[in-house]
DRENLUMBA-438088 format. One record per residue (C-alpha): residue number from 1; x, y, z. Coordinates in Angstrom, 2 decimals. Layout:
N
+-----+---------+---------+---------+
!   k !      px !      py !      pz !
+-----+---------+---------+---------+
! NUM !       X !       Y !       Z !
...
+-----+---------+---------+---------+
//
This chain:
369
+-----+---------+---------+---------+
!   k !      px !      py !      pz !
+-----+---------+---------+---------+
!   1 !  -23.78 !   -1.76 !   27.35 !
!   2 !  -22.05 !   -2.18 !   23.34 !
!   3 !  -19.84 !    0.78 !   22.75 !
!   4 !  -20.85 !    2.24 !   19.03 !
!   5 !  -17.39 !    2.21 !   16.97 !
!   6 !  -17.39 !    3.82 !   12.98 !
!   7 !  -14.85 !    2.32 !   10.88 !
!   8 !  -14.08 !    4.75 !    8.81 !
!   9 !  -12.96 !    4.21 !    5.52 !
!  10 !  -14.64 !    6.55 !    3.53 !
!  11 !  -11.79 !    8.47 !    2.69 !
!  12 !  -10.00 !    5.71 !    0.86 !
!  13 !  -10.16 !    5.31 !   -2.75 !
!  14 !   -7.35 !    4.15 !   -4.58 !
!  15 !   -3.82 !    2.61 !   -3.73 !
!  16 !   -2.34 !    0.52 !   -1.07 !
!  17 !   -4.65 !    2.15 !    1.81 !
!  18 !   -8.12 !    0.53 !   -0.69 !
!  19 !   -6.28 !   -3.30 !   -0.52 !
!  20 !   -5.50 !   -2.74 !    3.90 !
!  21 !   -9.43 !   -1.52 !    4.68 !
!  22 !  -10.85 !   -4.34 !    2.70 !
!  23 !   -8.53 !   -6.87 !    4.47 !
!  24 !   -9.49 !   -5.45 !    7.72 !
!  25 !  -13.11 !   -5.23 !    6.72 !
!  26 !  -12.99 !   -8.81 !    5.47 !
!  27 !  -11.49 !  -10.22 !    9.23 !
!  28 !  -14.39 !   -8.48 !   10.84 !
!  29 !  -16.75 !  -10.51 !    8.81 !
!  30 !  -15.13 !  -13.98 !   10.04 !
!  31 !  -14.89 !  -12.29 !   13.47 !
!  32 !  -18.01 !  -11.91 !   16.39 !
!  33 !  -16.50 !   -8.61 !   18.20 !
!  34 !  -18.03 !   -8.61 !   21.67 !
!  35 !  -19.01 !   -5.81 !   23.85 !
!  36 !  -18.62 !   -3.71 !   20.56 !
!  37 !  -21.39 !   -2.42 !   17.77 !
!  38 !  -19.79 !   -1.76 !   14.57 !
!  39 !  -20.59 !    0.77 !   12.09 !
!  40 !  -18.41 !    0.47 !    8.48 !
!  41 !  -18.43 !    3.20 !    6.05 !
!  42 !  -16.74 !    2.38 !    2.75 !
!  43 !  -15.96 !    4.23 !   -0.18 !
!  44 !  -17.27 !    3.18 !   -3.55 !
!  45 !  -13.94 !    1.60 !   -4.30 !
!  46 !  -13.30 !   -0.20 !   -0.93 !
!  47 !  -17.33 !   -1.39 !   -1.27 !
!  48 !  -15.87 !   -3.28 !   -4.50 !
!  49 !  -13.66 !   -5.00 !   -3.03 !
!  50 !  -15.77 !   -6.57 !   -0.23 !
!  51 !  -18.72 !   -7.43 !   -2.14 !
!  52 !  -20.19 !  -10.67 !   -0.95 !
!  53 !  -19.00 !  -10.47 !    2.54 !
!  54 !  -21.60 !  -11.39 !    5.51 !
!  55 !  -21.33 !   -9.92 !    9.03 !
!  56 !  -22.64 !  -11.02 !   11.96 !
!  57 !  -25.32 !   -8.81 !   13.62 !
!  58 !  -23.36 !   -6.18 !   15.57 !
!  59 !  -21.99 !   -5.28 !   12.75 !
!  60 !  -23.22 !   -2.85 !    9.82 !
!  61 !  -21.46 !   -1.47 !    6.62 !
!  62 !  -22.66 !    0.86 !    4.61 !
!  63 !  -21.36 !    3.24 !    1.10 !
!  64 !  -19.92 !    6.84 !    2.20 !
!  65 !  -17.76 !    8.90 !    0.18 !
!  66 !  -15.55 !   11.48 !    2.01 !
!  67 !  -12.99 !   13.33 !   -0.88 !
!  68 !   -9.89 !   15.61 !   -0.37 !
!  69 !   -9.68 !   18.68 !    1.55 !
!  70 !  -13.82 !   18.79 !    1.61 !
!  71 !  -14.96 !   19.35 !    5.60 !
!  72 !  -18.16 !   18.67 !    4.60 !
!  73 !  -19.93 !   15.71 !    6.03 !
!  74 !  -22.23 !   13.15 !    4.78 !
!  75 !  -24.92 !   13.16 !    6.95 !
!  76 !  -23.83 !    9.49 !    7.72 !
!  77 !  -21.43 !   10.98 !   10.07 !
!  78 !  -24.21 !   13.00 !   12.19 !
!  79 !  -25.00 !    9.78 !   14.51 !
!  80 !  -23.17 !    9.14 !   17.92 !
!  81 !  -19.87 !    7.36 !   18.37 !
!  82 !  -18.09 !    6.74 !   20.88 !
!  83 !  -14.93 !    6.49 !   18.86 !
!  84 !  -14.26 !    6.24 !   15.16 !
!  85 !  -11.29 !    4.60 !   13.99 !
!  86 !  -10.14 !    5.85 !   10.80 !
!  87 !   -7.91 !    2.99 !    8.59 !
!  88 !   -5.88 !    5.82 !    7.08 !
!  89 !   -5.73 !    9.86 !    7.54 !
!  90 !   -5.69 !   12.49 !    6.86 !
!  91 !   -9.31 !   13.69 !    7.97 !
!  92 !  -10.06 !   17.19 !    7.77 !
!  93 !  -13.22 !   16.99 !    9.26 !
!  94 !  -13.34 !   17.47 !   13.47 !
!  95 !  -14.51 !   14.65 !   15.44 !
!  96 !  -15.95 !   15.34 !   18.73 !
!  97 !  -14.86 !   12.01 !   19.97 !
!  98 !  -11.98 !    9.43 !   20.51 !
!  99 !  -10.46 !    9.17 !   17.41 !
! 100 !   -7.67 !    6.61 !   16.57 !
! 101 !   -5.88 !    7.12 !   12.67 !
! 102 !   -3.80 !    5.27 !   10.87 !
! 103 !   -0.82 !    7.11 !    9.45 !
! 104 !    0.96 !    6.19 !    6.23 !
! 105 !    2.51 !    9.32 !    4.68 !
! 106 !    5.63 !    8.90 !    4.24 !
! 107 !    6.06 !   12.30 !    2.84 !
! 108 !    5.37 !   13.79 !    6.28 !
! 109 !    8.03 !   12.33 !    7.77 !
! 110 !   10.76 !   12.67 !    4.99 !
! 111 !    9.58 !   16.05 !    3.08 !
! 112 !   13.19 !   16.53 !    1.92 !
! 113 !   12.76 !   13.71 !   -0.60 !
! 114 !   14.48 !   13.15 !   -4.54 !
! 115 !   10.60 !   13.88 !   -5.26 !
! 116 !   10.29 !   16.77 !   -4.00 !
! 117 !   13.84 !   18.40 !   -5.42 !
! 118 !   13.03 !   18.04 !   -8.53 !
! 119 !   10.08 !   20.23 !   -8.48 !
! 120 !    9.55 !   23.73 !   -9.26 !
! 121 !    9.63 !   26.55 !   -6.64 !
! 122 !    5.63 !   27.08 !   -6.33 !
! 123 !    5.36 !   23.35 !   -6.74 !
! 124 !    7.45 !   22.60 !   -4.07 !
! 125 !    6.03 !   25.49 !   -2.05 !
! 126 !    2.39 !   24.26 !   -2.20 !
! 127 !    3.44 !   20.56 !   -1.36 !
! 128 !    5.28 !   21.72 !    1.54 !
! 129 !    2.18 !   23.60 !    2.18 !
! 130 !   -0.10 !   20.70 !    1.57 !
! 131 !    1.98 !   18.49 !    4.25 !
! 132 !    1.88 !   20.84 !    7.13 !
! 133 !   -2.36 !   20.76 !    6.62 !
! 134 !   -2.16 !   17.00 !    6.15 !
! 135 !    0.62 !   16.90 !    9.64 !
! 136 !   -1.92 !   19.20 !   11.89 !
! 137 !   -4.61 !   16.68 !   10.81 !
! 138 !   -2.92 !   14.19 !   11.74 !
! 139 !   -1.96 !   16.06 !   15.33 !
! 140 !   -5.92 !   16.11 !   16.35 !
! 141 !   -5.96 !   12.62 !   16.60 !
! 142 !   -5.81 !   11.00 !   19.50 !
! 143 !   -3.81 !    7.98 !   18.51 !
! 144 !   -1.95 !    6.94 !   15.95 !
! 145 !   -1.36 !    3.53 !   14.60 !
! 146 !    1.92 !    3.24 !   12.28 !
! 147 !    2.98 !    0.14 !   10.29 !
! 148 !    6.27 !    0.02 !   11.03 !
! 149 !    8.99 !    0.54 !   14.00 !
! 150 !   10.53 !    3.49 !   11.38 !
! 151 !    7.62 !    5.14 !   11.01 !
! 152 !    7.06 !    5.73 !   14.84 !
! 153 !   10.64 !    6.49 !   15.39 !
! 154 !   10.65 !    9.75 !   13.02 !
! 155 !    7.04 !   10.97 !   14.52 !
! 156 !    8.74 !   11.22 !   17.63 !
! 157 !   12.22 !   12.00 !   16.74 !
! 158 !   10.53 !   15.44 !   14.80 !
! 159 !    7.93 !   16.19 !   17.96 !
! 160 !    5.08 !   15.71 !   15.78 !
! 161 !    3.18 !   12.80 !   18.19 !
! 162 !    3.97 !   11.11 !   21.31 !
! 163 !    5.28 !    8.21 !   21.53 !
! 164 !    3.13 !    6.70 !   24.48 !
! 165 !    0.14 !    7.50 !   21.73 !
! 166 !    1.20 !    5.84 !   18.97 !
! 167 !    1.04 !    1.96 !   18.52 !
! 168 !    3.08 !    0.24 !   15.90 !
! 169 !    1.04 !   -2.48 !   13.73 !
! 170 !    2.93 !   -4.55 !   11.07 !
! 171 !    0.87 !   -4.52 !    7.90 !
! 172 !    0.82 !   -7.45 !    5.75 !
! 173 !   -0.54 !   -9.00 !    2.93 !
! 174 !   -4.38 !  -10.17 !    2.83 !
! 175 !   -5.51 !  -13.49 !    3.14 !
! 176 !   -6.76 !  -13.88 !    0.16 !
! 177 !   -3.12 !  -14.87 !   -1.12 !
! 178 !   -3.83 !  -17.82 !    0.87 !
! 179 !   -6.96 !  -19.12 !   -0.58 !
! 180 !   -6.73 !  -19.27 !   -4.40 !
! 181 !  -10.76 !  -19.42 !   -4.64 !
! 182 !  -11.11 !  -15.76 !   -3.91 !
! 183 !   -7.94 !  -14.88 !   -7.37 !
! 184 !   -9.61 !  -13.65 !  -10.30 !
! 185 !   -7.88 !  -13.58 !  -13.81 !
! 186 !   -6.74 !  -10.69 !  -15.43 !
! 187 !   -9.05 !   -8.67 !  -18.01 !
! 188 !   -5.83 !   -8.49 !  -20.43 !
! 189 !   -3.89 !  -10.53 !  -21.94 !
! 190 !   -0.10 !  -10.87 !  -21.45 !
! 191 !    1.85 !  -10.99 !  -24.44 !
! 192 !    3.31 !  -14.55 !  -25.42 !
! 193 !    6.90 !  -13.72 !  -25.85 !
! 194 !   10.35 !  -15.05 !  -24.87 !
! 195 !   11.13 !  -10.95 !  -23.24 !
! 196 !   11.45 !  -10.78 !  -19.56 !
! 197 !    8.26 !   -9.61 !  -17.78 !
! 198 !    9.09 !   -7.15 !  -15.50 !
! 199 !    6.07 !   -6.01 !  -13.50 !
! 200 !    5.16 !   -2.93 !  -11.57 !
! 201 !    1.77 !   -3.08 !   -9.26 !
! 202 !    0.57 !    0.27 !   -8.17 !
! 203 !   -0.08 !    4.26 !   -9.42 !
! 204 !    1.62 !    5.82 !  -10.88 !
! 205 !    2.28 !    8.60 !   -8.24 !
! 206 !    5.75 !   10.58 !   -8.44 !
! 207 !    7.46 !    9.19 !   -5.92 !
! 208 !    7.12 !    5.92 !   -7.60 !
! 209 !    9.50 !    6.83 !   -9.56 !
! 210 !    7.72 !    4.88 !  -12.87 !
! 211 !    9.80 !    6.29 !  -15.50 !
! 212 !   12.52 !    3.87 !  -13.92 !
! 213 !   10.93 !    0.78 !  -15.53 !
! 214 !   11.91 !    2.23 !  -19.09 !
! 215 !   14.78 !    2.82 !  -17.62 !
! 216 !   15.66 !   -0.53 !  -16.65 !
! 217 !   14.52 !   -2.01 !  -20.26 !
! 218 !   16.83 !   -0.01 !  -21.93 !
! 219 !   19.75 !   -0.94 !  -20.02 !
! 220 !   18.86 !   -4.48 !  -20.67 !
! 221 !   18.68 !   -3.98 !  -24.45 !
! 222 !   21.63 !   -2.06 !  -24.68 !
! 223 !   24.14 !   -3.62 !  -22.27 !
! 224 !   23.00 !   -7.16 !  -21.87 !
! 225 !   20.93 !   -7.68 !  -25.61 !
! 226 !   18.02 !   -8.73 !  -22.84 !
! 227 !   14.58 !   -8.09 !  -24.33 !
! 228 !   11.91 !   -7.55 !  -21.79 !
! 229 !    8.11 !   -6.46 !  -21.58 !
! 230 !    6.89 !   -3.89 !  -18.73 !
! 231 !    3.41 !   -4.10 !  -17.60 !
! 232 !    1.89 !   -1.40 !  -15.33 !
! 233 !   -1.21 !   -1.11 !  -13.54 !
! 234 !   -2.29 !    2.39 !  -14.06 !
! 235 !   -5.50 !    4.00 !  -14.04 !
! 236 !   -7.04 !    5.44 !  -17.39 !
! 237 !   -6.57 !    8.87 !  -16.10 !
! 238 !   -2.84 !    7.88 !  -15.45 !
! 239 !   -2.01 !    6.46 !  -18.62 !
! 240 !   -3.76 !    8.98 !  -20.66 !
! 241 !   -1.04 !   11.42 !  -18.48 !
! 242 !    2.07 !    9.35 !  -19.24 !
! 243 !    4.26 !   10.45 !  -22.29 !
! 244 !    4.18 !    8.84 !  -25.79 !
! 245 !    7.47 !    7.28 !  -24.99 !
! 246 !    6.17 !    5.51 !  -21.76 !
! 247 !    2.89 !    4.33 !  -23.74 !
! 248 !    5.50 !    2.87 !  -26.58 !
! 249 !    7.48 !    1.17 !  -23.81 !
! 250 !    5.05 !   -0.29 !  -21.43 !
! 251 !    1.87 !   -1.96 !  -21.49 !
! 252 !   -1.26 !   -0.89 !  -19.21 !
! 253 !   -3.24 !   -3.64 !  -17.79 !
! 254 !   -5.23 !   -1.33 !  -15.80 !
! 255 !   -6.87 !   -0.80 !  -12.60 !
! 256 !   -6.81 !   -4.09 !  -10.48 !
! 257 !   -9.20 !   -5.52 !   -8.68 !
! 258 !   -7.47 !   -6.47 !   -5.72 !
! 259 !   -8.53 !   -9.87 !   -5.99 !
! 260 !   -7.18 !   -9.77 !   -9.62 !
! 261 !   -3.72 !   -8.93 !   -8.14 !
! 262 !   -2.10 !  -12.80 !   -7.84 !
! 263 !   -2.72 !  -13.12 !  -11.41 !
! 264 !   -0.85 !  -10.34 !  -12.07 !
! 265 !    2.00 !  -11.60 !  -10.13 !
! 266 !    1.95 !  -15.03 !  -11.45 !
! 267 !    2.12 !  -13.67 !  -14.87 !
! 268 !    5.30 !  -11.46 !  -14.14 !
! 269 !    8.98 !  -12.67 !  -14.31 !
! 270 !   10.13 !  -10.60 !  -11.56 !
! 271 !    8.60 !   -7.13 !  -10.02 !
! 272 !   10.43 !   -3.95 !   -9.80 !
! 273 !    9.81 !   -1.51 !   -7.15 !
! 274 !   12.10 !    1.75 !   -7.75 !
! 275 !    9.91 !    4.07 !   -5.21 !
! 276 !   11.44 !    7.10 !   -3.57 !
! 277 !    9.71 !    7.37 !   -0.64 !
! 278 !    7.36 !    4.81 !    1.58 !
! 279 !    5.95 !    4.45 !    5.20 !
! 280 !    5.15 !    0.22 !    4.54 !
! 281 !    4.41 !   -1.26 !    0.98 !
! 282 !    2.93 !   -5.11 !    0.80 !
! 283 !    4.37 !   -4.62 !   -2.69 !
! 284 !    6.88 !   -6.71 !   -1.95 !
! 285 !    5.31 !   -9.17 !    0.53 !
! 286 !    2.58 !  -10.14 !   -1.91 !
! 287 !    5.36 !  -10.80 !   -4.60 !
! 288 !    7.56 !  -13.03 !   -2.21 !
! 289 !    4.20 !  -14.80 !   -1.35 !
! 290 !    3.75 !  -15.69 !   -5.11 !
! 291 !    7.12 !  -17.31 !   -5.34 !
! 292 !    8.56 !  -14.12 !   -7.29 !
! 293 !   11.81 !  -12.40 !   -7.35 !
! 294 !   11.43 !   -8.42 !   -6.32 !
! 295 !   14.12 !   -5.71 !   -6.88 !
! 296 !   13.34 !   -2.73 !   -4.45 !
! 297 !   15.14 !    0.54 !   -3.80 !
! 298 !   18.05 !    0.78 !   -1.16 !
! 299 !   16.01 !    2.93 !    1.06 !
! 300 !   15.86 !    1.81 !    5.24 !
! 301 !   11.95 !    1.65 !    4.36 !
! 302 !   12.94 !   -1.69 !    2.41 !
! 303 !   15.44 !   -2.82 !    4.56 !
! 304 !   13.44 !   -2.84 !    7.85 !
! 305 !   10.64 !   -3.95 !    6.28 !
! 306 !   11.99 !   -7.28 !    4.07 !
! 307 !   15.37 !   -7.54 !    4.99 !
! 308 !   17.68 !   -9.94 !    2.89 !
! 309 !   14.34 !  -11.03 !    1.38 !
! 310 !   14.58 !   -8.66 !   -1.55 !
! 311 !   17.51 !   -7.94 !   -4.66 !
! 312 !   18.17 !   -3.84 !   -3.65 !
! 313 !   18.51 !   -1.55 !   -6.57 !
! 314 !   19.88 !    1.93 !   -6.83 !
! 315 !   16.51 !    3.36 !   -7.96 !
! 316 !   18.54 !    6.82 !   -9.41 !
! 317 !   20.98 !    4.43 !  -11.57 !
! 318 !   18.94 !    2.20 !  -13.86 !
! 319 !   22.50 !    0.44 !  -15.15 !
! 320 !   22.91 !   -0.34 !  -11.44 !
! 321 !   19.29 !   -1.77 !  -11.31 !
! 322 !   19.82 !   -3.84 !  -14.44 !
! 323 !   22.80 !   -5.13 !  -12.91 !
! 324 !   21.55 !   -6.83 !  -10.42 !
! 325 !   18.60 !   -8.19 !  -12.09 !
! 326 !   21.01 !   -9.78 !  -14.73 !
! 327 !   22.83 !  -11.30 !  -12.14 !
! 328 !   19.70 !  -13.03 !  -10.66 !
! 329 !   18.52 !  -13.98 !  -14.19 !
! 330 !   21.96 !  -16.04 !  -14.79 !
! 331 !   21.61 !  -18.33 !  -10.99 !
! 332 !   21.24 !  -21.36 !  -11.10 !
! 333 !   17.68 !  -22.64 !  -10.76 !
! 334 !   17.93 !  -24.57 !   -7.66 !
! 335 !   19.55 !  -20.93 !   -6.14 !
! 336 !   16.60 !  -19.41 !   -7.42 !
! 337 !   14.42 !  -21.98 !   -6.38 !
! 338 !   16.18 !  -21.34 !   -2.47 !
! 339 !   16.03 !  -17.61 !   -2.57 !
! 340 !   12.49 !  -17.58 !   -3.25 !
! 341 !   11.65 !  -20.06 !   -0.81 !
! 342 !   13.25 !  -18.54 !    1.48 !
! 343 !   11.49 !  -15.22 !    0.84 !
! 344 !    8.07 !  -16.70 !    1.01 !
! 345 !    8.11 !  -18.16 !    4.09 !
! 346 !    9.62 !  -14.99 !    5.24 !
! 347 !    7.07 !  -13.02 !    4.03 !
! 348 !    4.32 !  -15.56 !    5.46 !
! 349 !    5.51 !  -15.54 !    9.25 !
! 350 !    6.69 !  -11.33 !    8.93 !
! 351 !    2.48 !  -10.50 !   10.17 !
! 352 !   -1.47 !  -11.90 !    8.97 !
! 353 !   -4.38 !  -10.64 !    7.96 !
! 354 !   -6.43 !  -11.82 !   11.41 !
! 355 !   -3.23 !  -10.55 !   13.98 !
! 356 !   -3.21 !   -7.29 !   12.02 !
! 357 !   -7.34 !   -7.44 !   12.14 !
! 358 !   -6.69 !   -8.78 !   16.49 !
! 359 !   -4.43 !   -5.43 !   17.09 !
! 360 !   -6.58 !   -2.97 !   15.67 !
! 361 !   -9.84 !   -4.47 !   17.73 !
! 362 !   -7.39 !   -4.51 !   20.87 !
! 363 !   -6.26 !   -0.67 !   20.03 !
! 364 !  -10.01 !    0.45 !   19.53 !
! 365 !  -10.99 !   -1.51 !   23.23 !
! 366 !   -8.07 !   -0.36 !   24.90 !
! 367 !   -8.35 !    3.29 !   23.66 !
! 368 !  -12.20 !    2.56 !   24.82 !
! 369 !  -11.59 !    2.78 !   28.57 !
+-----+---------+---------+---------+
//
């Protein structure tokens, strides 16, 4: 008798946690799960990025929104399972049966953060009390699946999960970097100029640390007479946020699609990733992938992650982070041409698409019995 497993990814509607469920979602279409019968629920968002997709007949997808805080259930949810496995928590919902969550938030595992210092007292005070909720959420599940080594390490090192429960899974970057069919082309254009494109994929949350990028072009201006061009892939709502100076430096491309997401890449010089705080990005993986150069932060959620792969940037000192992309900009092209070889076939052999798709089927079976 087929065990009835939800995929749940209902919850997810923007950022990195959107481009993983619709990788997943897109294995299970070119996979025939046996023994298993497969429910999906997407979000709106995640349901635009699989459009098109056919699955086999054991397995069925269908639109659900879940938002926030909200414990209130579609009705969707009423049917039996006999476990869900949720791509991303937090939940705040109870679920009466095996339940297996991915965890990504980094902030729960390093609260103390540059973030979260620079915030007011009754700021700070309701995101500390925002994390404990989102922690004890993430305590009711009965497994945990983490993308990296770190990430596991700290949940266990602080008592919040056990470490027999939790089951490490390398993230990665989606297949469709491997089959140039599936790239769409940007809806804006990229200026035609001789500036450096410097390149920043992703919201524009704080611990992003955005205002870095105008940063960086400033130092370039002013210390190396280097003109370059930021481009940023904010939402409306986030760019309607930013200040005048930010909208006067940089230039919004949008919202990607995330099959829209090599062009992006393939129109940048180089991307810059100055973020605070991080459990796994594929920032960087997608950029190595797409033969380009990527300056990350100095943080041990780079290092374990991409290793010499990457140019590391103080992301408090832009002259720092200028620096070092100045020094790239002057090597010789057949250096270049190495280091970025180098980094792609890295980034290629680090985890795929189908093994990442292969370990959460063998978690869900496993936790099954």
């Amino acid at each position: 008798m087929r065990k009835k497993v939800l995929i749940n990814a209902a919850n997810l509607h923007c950022g990195g946690g959107v481009q993983v469920a619709a990788s997943f979602i897109s294995e299970l279409a070119n996979e025939c799960i046996e023994n298993l019968e497969i429910v999906i629920f997407v979000s709106t968002t995640v349901h635009e990025n699989v459009q098109g997709l056919h699955f086999e007949g054991n397995v069925e997808l269908e639109v659900v929104n879940v938002n926030g805080f909200s414990r209130e259930l579609p009705s969707a949810f009423d049917r039996h399972f006999d476990l869900i496995f949720t791509v991303f928590g937090p939940v705040y919902f109870t679920v009466k049966v095996k339940h297996i969550v991915g965890f990504a938030n980094a902030w729960i595992l390093y609260p103390d953060n540059e973030t979260l210092k620079r915030r007011k007292f009754l700021n700070k005070m309701f995101t500390l009390l925002k994390l404990y909720l989102q922690r004890r959420s993430f305590q009711k599940a009965d497994r945990l699946v983490v993308e990296l080594e770190h990430v596991k390490e700290e949940l266990v090192r602080k008592h919040y999960f056990k470490a027999e429960n939790i089951d490490v899974v390398y993230n990665c970057v989606s297949s469709l970097y491997f089959d140039e069919k599936l790239w769409l082309p940007l809806d804006a254009n990229i200026k035609t100029t001789e500036a450096v494109k410097i390149g920043f994929l992703g919201r524009n949350y704080p611990h992003k640390n955005t205002n870095y990028l105008l940063e960086i072009k400033e130092c370039l201006k002013k210390i190396y007479n280097i003109d370059s061009e930021i481009y940023v892939t904010f939402t409306d709502e986030e760019w309607g946020a930013v200040t005048p100076e930010f909208k006067n430096g940089a230039n919004n491309l949008g919202s990607l699609n995330v099959n829209q997401c090599p062009a992006f890449y393939q129109a940048m010089d180089l991307i810059l990733f100055p973020s605070f705080l991080e459990c796994f990005s594929a920032t960087p993986f997608e950029a190595m992938l797409m033969n380009k150069p990527v300056f990350a932060s100095d943080k041990p959620f780079i290092r374990d992650a991409c290793a010499e792969h990457v140019f590391y940037i103080d992301p408090n000192d832009a002259s720092h982070g200028s620096k070092v992309i100045v020094d790239y900009l002057r090597l010789k092209a057949d250096k270049k041409e190495q280091l970025l070889y180098d980094a792609k076939i890295y980034a290629k052999n680090f985890s795929s698409a189908k093994e990442r798709a292969e370990n959460y089927i063998k978690i869900i079976k496993q936790t099954l019995i």
